[in-house]
Backbone as CSV, one residue per row, in Angstrom:
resi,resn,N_x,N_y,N_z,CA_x,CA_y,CA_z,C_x,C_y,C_z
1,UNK,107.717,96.247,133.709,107.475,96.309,132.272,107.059,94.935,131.761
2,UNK,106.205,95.375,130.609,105.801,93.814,129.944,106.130,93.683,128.412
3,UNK,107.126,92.451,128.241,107.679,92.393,126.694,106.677,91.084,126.741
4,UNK,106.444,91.782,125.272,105.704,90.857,124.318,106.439,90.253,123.507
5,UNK,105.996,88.157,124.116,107.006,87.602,123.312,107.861,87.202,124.486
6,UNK,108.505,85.913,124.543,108.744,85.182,125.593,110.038,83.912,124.920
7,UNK,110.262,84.367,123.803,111.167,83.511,122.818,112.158,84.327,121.978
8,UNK,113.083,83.798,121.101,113.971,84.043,120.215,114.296,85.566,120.849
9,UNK,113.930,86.725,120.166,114.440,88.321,120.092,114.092,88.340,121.776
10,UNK,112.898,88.211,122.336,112.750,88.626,123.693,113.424,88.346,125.067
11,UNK,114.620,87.281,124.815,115.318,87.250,125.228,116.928,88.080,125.416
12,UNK,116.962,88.818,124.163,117.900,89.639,123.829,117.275,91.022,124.784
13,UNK,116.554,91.293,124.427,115.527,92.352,125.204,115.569,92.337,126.723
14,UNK,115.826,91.087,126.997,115.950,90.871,129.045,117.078,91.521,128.769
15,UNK,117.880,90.666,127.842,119.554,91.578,128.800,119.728,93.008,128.416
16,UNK,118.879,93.677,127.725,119.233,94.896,127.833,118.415,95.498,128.860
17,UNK,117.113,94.977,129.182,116.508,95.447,130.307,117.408,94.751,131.735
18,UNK,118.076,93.879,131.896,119.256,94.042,133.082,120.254,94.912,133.369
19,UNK,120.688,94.816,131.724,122.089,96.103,131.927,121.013,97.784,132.505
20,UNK,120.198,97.388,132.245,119.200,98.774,132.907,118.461,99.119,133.928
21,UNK,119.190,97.561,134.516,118.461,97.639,136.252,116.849,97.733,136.165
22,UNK,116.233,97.118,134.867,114.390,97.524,134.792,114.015,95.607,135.392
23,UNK,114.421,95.368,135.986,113.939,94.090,136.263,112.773,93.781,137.474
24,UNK,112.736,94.784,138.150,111.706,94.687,138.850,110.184,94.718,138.520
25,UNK,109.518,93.491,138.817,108.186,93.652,138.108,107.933,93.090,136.956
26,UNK,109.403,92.728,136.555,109.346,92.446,134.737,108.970,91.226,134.635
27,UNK,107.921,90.637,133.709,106.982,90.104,133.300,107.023,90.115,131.582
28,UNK,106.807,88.801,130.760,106.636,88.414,129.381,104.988,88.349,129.247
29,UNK,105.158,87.949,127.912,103.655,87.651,127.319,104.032,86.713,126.340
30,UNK,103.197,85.899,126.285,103.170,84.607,124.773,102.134,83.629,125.711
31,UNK,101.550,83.865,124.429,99.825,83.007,124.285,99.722,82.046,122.919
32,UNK,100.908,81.495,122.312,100.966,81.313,121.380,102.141,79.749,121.641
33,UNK,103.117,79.774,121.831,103.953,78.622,122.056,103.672,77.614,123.193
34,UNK,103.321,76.570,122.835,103.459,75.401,123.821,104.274,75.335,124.378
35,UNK,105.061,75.435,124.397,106.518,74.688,125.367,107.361,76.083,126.297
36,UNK,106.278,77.322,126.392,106.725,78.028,127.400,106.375,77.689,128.677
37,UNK,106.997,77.633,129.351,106.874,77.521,130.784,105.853,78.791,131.410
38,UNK,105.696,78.795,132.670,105.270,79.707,133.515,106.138,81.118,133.969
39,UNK,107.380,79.988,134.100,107.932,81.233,134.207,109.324,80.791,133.624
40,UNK,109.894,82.453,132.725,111.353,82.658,132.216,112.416,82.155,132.858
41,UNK,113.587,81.547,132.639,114.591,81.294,133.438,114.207,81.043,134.981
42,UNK,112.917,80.544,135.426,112.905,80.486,136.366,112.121,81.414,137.213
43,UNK,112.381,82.535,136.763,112.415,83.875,137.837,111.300,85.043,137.140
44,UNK,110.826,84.903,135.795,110.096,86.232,135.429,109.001,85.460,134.991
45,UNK,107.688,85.486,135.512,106.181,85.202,135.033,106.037,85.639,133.795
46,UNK,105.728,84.864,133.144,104.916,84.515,131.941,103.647,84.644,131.667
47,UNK,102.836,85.693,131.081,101.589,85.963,131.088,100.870,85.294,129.384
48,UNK,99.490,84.277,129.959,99.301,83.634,128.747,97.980,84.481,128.310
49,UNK,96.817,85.381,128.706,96.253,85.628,127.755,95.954,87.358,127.947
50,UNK,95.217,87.650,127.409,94.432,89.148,127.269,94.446,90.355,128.679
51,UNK,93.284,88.951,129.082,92.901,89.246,130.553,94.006,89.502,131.889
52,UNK,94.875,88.641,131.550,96.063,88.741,132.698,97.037,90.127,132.358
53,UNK,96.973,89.866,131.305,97.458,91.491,130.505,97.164,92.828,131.231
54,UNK,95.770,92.708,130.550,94.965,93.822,131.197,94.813,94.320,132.548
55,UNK,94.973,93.119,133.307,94.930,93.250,134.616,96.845,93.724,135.181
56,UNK,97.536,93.221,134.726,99.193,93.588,134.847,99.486,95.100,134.567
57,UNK,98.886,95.439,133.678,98.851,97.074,132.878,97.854,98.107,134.319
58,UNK,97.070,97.530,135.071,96.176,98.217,135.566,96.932,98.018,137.079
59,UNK,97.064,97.612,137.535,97.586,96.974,138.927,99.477,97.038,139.251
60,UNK,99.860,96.693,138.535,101.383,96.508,137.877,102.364,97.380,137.367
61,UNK,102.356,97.710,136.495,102.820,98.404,135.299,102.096,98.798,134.326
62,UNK,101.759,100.006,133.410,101.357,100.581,132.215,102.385,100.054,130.809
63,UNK,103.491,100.446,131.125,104.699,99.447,129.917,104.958,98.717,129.913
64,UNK,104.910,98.863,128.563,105.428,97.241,127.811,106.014,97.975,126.478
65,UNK,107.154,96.240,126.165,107.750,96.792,124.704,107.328,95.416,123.856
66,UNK,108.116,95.378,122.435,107.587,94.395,121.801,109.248,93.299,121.615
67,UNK,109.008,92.052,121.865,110.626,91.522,122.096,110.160,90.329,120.416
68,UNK,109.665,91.161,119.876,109.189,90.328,118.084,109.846,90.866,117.208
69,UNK,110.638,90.459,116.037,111.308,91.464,115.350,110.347,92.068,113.938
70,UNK,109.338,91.377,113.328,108.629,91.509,112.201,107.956,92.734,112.243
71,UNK,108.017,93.465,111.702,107.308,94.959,111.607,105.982,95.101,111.510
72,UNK,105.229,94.240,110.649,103.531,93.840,110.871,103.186,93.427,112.213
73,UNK,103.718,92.589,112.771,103.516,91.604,114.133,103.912,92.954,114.923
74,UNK,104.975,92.846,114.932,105.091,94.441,116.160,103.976,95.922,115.913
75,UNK,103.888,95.919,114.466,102.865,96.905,115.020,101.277,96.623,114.966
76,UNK,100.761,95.576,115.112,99.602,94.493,115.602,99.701,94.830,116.779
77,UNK,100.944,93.826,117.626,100.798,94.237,119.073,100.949,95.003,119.783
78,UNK,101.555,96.186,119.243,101.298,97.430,120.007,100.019,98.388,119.781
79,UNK,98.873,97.706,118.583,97.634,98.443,118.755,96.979,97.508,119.734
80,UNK,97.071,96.280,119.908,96.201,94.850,120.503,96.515,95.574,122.271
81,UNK,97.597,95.583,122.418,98.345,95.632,124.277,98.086,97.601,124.598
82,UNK,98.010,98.427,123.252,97.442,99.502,123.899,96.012,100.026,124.106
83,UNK,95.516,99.157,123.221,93.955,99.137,123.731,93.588,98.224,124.789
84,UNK,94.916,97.063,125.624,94.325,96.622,126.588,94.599,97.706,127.811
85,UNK,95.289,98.764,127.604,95.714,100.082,128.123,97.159,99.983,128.721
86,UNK,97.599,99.869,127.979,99.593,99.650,127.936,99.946,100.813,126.814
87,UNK,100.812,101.353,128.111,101.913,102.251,126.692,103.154,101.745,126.518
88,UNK,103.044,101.465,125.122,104.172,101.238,124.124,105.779,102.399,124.607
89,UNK,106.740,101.881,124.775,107.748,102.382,126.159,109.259,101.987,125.144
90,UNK,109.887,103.135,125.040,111.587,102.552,124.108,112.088,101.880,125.244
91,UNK,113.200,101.126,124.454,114.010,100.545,125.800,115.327,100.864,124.580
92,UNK,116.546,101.222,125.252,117.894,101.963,124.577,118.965,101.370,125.587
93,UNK,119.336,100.362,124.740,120.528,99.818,125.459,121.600,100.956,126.281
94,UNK,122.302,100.208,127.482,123.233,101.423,127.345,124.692,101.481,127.031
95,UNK,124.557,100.292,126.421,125.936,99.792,125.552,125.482,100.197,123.896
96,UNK,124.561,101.401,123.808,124.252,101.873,122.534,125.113,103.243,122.538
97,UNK,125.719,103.854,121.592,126.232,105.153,121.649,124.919,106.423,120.609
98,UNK,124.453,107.320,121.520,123.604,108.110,121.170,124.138,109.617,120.777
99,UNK,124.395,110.069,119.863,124.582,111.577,119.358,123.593,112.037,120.291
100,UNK,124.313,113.532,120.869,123.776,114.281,121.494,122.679,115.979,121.124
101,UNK,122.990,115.653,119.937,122.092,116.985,119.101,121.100,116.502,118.072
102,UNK,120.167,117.213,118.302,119.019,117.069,117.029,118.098,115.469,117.121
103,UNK,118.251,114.699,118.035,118.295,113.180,117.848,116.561,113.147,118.598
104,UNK,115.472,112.652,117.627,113.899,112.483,118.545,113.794,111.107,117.983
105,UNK,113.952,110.144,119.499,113.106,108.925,119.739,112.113,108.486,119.337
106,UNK,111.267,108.397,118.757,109.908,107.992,118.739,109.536,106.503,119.815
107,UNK,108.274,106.868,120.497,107.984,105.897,121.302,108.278,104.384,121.085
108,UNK,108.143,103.931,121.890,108.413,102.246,121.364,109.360,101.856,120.795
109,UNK,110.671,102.257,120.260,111.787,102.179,119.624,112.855,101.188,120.799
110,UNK,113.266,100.273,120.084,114.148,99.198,120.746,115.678,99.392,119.869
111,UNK,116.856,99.554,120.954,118.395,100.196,120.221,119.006,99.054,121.029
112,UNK,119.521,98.079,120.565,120.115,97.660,121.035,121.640,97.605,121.407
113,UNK,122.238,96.719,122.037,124.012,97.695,122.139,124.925,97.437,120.984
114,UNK,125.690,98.135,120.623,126.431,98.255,119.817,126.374,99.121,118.375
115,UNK,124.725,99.628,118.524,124.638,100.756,118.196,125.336,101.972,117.860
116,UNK,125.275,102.490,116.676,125.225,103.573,117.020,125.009,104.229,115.880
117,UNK,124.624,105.882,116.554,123.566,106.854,115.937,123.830,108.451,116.292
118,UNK,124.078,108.729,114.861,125.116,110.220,115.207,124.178,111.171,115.630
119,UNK,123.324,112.105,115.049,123.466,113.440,115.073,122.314,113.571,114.432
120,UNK,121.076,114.749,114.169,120.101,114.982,113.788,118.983,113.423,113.097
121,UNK,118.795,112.805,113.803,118.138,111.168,113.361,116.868,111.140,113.966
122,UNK,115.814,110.932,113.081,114.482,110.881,113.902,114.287,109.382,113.626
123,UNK,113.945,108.807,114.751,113.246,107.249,114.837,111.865,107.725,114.983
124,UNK,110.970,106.952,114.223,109.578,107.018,114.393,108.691,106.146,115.155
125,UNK,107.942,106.101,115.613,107.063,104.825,116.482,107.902,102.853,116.395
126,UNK,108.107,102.574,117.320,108.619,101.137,116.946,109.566,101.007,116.311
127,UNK,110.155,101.682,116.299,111.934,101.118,115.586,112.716,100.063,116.282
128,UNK,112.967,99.782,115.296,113.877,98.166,115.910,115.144,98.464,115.417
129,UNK,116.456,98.840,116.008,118.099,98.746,115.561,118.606,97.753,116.309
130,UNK,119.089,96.462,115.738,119.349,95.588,116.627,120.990,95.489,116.458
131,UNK,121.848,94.852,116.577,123.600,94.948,117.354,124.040,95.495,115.861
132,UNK,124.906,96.374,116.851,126.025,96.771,115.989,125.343,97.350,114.731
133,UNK,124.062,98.346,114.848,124.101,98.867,113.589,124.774,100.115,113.293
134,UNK,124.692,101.013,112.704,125.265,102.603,112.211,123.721,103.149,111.572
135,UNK,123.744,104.699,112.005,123.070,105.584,111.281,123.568,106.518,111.486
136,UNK,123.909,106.922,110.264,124.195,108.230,109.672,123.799,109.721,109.464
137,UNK,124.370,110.868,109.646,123.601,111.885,110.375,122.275,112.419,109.528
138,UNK,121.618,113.166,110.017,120.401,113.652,109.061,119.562,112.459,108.546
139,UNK,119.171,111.434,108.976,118.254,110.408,108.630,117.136,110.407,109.273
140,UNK,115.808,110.267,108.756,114.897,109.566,109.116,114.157,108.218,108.690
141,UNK,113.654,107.583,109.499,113.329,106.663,110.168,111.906,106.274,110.399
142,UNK,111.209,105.408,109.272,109.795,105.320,109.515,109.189,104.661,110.710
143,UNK,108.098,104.072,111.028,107.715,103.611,111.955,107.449,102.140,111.930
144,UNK,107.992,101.246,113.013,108.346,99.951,112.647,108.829,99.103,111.640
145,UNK,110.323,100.221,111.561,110.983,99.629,110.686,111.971,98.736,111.282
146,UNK,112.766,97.499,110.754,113.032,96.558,111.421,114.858,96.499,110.655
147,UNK,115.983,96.775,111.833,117.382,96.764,111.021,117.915,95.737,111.543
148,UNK,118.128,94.522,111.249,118.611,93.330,111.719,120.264,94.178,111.855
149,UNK,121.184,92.987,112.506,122.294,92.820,112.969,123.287,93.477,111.754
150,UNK,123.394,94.681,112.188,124.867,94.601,110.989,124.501,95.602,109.978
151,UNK,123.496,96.296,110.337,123.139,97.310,109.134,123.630,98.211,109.357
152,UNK,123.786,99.125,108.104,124.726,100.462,107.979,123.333,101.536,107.218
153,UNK,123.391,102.374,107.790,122.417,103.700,107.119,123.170,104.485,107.065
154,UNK,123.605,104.841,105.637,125.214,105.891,105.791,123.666,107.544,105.503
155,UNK,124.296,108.869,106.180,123.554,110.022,105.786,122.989,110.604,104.937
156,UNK,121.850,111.319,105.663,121.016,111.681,104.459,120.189,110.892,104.006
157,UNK,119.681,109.948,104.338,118.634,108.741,103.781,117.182,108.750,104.798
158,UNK,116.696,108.616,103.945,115.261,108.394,104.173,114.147,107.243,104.203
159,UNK,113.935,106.257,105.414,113.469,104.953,105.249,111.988,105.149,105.547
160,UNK,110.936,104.500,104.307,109.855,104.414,105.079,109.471,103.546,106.112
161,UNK,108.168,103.386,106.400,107.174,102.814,107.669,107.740,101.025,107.503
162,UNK,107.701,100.294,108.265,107.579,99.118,107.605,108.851,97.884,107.132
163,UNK,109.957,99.199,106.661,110.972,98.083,105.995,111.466,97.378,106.685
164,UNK,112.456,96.534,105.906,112.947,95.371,107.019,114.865,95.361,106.301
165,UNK,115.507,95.341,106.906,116.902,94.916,106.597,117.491,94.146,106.795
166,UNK,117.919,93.333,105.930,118.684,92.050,106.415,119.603,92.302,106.891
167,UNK,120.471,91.233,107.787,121.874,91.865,108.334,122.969,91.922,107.386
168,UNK,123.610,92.891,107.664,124.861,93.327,107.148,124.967,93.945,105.589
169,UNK,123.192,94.371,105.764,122.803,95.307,104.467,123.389,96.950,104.730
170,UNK,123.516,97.428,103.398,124.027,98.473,103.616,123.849,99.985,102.340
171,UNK,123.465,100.910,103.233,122.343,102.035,102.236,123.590,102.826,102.238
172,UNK,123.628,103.137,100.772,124.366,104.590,100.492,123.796,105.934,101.151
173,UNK,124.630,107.228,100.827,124.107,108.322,101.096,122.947,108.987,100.404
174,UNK,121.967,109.479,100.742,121.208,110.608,100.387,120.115,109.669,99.503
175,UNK,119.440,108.881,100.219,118.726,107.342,99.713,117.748,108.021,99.937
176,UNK,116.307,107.653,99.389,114.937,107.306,99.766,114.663,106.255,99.358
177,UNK,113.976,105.189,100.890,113.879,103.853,100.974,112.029,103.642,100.556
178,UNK,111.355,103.511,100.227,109.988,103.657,99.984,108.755,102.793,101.672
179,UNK,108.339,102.600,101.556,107.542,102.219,102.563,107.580,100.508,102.246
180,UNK,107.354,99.611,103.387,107.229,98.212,102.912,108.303,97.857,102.130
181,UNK,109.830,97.982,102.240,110.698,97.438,101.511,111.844,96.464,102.278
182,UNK,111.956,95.447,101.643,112.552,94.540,102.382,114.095,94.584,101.564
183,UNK,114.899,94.709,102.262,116.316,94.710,101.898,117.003,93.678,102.266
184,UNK,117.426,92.522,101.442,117.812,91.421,101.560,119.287,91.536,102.441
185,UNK,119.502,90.328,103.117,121.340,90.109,103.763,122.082,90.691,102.865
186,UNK,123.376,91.323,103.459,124.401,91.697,102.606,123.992,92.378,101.454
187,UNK,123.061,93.160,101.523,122.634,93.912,99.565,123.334,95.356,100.024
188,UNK,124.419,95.915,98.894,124.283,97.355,99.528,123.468,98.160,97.942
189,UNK,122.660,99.016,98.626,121.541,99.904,98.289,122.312,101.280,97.799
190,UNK,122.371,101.216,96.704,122.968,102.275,95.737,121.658,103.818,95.054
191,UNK,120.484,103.018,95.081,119.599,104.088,94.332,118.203,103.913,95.123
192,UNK,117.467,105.058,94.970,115.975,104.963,95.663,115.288,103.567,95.573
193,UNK,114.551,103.461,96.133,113.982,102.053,95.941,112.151,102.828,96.647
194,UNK,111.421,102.264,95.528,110.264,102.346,95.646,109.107,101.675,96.669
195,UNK,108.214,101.346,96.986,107.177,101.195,97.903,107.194,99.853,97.488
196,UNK,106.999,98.620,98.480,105.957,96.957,98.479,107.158,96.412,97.335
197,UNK,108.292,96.480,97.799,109.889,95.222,96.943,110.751,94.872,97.818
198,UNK,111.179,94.156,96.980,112.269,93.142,97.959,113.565,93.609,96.875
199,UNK,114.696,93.795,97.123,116.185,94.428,96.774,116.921,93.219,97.368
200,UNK,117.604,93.092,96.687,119.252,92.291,96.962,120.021,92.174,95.520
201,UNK,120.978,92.007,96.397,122.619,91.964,95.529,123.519,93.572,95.861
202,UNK,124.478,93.851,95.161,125.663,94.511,95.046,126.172,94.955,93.683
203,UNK,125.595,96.009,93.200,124.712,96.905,94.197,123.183,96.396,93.966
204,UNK,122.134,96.680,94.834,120.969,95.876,94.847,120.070,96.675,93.520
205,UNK,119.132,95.272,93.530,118.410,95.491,92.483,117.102,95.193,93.162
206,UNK,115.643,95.589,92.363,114.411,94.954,92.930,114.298,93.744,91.804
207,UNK,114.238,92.275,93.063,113.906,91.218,92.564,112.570,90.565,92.461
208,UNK,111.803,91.556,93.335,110.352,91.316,93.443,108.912,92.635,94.155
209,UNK,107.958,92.450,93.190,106.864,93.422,94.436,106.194,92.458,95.103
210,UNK,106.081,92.909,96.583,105.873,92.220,97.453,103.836,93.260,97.897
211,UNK,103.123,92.568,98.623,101.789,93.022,98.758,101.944,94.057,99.277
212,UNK,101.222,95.427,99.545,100.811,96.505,99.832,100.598,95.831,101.126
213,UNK,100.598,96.909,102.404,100.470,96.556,103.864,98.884,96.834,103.733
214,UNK,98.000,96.281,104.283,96.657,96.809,104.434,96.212,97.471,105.812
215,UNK,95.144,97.994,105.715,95.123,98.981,107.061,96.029,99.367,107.849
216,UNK,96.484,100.210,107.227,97.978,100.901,107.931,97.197,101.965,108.925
């Protein structure tokens, strides 16, 4: 497999691809930082441009995930790395706890451990749940939406494409989150919140509209 991204989050991403025995073959990407080495800890090649890509995906491996947490940037590079002909691949900790009914993955979705996720929950393309979050039953889940450390999605809520959660934010029941909404640290989310804002406080408020995503 090939994670995109060779710094900060993509390192969190090795150790769940160890606890998963996927280490064979496994290979980074970053074309962007000076001060990466060749190779990870020593031991996992570092791929610096397009071409080496392309050629890893064809020869190598077809998957790859994204080890970036920003929801624009992640879903950039999963149109950039699947037109170099890479499929976009979940990786699900297995120190994550998964409800066994009603529950559809969407591709590319990263769960990290401490997770967890009850019962009828659709993740959509690129989901990011990173430690120790909660979701609550009957939720969906837009596509590359991004839940930092510590988030709570209590049931019945509805997040669009895009958002982002700060850690240790936290959504009431029976929510609709709008598309492009950024939910500040620690805000808990009492009422719908509309499309392109930023929310924080207790209970949160919108403190700002933020730009429309373009070419979605």
């Amino acid at each position: 497999m090939l994670v995109i991204g060779a710094k900060g989050f993509a390192k969190e991403v090795l150790e769940v691809l160890h606890d998963l025995n996927e280490l064979e073959n496994l290979t980074f990407y970053d074309d962007v930082s000076n001060n990466v080495s060749d190779l990870l800890y020593n031991q996992f090649p570092v791929l610096k441009s397009y071409t080496e890509a392309e050629k890893y995906f064809q020869k190598v491996d077809n998957r790859f995930t994204i080890g970036i947490g920003n929801p624009i940037l992640r879903k950039k590079m999963a149109e950039v790395f699947e037109q170099l002909g890479g499929e976009l691949t979940s990786v699900i900790s297995p120190l994550a706890k998964i409800g066994h009914y009603g529950n559809k993955i969407g591709y590319g979705s990263l769960v990290m451990p401490g997770v967890i996720i009850t019962n009828d929950i659709i993740l959509n393309k690129g989901v990011l749940i990173n430690l120790n979050c909660t979701i609550g039953h009957d939720c969906t889940i837009g596509s590359f939406v991004e839940m930092s450390p510590g988030t709570h999605i209590s049931g019945n809520c509805n997040i669009g494409d895009y958002c982002v959660f700060g850690t240790n934010s936290t959504l009431l029941p029976k929510l609709t989150i709008g598309k492009n909404v950024i939910v500040a640290a620690g805000a808990v989310v009492t009422k719908d919140v509309p499309d392109n804002c930023m929310v924080a406080g207790v209970p949160a408020e919108i403190k700002k509209k933020i730009n429309p995503i373009d070419n979605e």
